[in-house]
C-alpha positions in Angstrom: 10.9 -6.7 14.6 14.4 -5.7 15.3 15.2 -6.0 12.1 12.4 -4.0 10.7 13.2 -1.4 13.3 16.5 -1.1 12.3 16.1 -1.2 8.4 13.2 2.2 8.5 15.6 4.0 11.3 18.7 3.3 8.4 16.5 5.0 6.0 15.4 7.6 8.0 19.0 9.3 9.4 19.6 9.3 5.3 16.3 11.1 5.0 17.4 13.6 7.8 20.9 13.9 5.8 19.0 14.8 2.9 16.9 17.4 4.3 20.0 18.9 6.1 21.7 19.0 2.6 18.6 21.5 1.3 18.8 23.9 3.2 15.4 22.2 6.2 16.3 23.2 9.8 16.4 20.0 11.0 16.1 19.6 14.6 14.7 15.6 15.5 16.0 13.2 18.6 15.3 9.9 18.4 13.8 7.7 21.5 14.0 3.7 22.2 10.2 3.2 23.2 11.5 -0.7 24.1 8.4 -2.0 22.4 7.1 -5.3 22.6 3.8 -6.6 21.5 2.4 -6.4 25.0 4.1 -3.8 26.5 6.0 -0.4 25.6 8.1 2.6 27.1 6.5 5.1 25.2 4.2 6.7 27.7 7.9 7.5 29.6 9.8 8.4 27.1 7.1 11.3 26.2 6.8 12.3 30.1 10.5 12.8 30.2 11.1 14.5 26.8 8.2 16.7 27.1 7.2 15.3 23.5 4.0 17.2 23.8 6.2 20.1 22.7 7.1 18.4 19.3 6.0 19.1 15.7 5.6 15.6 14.9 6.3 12.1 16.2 7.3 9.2 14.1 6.1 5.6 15.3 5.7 4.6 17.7 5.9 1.0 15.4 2.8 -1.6 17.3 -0.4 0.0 16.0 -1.6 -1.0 20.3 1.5 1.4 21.5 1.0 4.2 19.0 -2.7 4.1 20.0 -1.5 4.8 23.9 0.6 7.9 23.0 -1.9 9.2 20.9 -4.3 9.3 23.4 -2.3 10.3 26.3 -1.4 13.4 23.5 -5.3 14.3 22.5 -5.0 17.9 23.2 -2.3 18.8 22.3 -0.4 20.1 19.0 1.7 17.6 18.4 0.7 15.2 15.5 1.4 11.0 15.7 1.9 9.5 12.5 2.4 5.5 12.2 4.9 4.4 10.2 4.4 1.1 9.7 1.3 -0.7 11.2 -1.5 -2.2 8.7 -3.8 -2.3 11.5 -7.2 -0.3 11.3 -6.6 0.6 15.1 -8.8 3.7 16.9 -9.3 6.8 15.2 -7.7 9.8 17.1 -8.0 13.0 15.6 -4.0 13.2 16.1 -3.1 9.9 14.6 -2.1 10.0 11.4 -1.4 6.6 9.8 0.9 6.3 6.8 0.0 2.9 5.5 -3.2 2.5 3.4 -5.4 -0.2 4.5 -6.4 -3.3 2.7 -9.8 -2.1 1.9 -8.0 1.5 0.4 -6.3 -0.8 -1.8 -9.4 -2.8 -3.0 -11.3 0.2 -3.2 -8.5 1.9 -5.4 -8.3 -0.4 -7.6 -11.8 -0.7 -8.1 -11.9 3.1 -9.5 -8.8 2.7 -11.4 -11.5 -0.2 -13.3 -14.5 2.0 -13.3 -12.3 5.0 -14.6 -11.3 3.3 -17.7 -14.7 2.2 -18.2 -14.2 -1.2 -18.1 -16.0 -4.6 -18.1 -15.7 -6.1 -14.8 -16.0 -9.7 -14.6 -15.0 -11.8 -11.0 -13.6 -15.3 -10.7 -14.2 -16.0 -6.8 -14.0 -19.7 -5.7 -15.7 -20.7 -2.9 -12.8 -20.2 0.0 -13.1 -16.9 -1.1 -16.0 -16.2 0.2 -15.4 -12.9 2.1 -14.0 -11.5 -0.6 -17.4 -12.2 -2.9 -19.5 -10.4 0.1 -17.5 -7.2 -0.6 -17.7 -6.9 -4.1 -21.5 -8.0 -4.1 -22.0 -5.3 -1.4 -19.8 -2.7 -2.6 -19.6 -3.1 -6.5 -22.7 -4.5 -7.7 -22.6 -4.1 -11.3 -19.2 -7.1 -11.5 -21.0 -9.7 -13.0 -19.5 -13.3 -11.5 -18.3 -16.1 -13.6 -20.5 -19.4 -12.9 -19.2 -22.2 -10.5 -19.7 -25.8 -10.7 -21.5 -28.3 -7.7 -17.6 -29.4 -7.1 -16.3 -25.4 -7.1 -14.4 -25.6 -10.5 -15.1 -22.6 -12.8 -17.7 -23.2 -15.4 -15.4 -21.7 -18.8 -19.0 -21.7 -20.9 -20.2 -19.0 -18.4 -16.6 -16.9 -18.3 -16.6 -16.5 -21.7 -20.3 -15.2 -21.8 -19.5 -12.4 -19.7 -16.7 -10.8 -22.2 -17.8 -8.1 -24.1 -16.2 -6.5 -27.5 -16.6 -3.1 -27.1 -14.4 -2.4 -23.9 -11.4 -3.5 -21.7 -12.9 -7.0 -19.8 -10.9 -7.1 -16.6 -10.9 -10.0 -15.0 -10.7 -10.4 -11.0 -9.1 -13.4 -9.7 -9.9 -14.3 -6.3 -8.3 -18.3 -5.8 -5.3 -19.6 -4.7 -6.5 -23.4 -6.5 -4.0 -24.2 -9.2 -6.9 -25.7 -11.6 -9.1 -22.1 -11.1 -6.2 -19.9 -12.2 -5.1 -22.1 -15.2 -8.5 -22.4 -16.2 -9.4 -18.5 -16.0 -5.5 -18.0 -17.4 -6.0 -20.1 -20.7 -9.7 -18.7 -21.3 -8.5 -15.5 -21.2 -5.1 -16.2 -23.7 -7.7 -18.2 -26.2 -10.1 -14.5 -26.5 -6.9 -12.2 -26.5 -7.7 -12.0 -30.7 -11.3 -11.3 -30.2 -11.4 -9.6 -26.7 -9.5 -6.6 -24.8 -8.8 -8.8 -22.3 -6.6 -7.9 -18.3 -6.5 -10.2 -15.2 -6.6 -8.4 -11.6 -6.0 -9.6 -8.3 -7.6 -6.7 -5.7 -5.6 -9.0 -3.0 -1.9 -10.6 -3.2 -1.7 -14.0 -4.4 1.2 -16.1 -3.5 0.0 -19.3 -5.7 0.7 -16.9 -9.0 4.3 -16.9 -7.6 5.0 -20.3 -7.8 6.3 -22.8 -10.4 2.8 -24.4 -11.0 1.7 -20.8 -12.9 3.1 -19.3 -16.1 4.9 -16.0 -15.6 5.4 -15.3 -19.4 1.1 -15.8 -19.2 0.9 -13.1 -16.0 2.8 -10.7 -18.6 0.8 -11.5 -21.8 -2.4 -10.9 -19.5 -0.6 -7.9 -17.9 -1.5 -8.7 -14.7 -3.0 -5.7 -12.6 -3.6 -5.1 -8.6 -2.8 -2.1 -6.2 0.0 -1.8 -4.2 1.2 0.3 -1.5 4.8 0.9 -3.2 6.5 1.5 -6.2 8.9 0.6 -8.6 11.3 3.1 -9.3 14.4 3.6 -11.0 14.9 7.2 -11.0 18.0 9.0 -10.3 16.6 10.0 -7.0 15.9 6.5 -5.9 19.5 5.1 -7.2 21.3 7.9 -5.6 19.7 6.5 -2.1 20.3 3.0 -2.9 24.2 4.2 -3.6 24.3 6.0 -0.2 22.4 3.5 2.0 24.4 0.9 0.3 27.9 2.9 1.3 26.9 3.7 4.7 25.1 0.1 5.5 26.6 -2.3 2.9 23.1 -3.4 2.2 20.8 -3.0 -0.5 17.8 -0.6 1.3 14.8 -3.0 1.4 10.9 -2.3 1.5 11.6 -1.1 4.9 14.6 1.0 4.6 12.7 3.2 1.6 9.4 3.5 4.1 11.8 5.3 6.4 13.4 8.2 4.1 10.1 8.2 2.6 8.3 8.9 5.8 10.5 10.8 7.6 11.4 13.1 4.7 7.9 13.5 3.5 7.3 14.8 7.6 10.2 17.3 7.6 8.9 18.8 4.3 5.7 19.5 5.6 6.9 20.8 8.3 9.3 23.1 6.7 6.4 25.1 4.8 5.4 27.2 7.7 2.6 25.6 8.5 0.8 23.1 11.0 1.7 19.4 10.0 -2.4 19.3 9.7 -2.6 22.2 7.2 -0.1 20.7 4.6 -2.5 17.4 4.3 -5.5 19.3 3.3 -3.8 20.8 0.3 -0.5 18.7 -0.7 -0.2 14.9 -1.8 3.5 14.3 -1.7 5.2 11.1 -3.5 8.9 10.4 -2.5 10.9 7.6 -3.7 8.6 4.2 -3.5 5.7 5.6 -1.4 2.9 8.5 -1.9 1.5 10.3 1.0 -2.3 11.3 0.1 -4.1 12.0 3.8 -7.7 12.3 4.2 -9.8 12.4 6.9 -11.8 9.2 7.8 -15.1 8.7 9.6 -14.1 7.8 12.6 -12.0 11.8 13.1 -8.6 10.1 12.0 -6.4 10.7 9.5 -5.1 7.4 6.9 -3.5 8.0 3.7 -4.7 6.6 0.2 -1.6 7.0 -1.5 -2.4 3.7 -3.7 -0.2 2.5 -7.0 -2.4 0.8 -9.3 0.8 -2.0 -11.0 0.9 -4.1 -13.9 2.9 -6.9 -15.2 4.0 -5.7 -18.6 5.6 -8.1 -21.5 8.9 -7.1 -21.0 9.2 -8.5 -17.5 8.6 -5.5 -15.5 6.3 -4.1 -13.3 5.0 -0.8 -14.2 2.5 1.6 -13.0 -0.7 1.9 -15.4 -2.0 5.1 -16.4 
């Protein structure tokens, strides 16, 4: 957790740099809220900084302690966004969480799939069998490839489901070695008579291992969301060069959320208006992370910034369009 602390509030100073170097008024102070998973400073450290009188606060990082400071702040102007946390947590109307949820992901990639029109088939073994529920309840026209009485995938009954006239994605939902070599050579054998892509809504660490065929993943251009990017830009080196000089590290997953986060914040802020304003009209995308707020149902804010990725033959991941 230290670590993780460390690596975002690396990247963010940089992102404060940067938005000093453009001409932002920058004015931010940074607080230790000593979190733990059970306990935090945070309620403190807002009493004796007046934080009430903030723009915008960053963090804090435990979805449980951000939830504390947001509601001790309902009321009041100043906006909470969570940098980090995964977790679904409460919905305050000033909580504005940064990360897109698991089921934002699913559902992206979903309408990236319906979007290209596209024949969706599922592969779902039994262990799976949360992940069945959803897309019988929430996509009903994926059509599911038949299981046998031991669980093994029935190939017959994949290969009925392909059709000619369309893109036949295929959803991959096991982490059983047989399943995926199975699904994985059907598909290869109807790449001459099929369009044929494999998706995974969900990561997959079995596909990373020696057991499964990379060069396959790429000839099958493996598809699922992410919450990140690849990016080689000029932008994105130029950070990497400076956080290197500065930290002698490369910046890691971590270090990008921070300038993304924090810089995406003091840009908002510098437009003149509220922090809440500039969500309703502007999706931003920095280096590796986009920044696309809505409201949810509950009177919070989350952001569906997704990147729909993609294996592609040449050994790098891409983002399809």
């Amino acid at each position: 957790f230290l670590n993780i602390t460390l690596d975002f509030y690396a990247g963010a100073l940089i992102a404060i740099d940067s938005a000093k170097s453009i001409g932002i008024p920058v004015d931010v102070s940074v607080f230790d809220s000593q979190e733990t998973k059970q306990s935090s400073a945070v309620l403190n450290v807002i009493l004796e900084n007046q934080l009430q009188d903030f723009d915008a606060i960053i963090g804090p990082l435990y979805q449980n302690s951000i939830d504390k400071a947001a509601d001790f702040l309902l009321g009041q102007t100043v906006v909470m966004i969570s940098p980090l946390s995964k977790d679904t947590g409460i919905a305050f109307p000033n909580l504005y969480k940064s990360v897109p949820t698991t089921e934002v992901l699913k559902s992206a990639m979903f309408e990236y799939m319906y979007k290209k029109n596209g024949n969706i088939i599922a592969v779902v073994d039994k262990k799976k069998e949360s992940v069945r529920q959803y897309i019988q309840t929430n996509h009903k026209k994926v059509r599911f490839a038949a299981l046998n009485e031991n669980g093994g995938l029935i190939v017959e009954s994949l290969k009925s489901l392909f059709v000619k006239d369309k893109i036949n994605y295929v959803i991959l939902e096991t982490e059983n070695t047989v399943m995926i070599k199975w699904t994985m050579q059907t598909m290869m054998n109807l790449r001459n008579e099929y369009k044929v892509q494999m998706v995974i809504v969900e990561p997959n660490e079995t596909l990373d291992t020696d057991e499964i065929n990379f060069e396959n993943l790429t000839k099958l251009n493996l598809m699922f969301p992410s919450i990140t990017n690849e990016n080689d830009s000029n932008e994105a080196r130029i950070f990497e060069k400076e956080f290197r000089k500065i930290n002698k590290i490369v910046p890691n997953m971590y270090a990008t959320r921070g300038f993304d986060l924090t810089f995406d914040t003091l840009l908002r802020l510098a437009q003149g208006k509220s922090y809440q304003e500039t969500i309703d009209t502007i999706a931003t995308e920095q280096l590796n992370n986009r920044f696309e707020y809505y409201k949810t149902e509950g009177g919070g804010y989350a952001n569906k910034g997704v990147y729909i990725l993609y294996y592609d033959t040449d050994l790098k991941i891409k983002q399809a369009k």
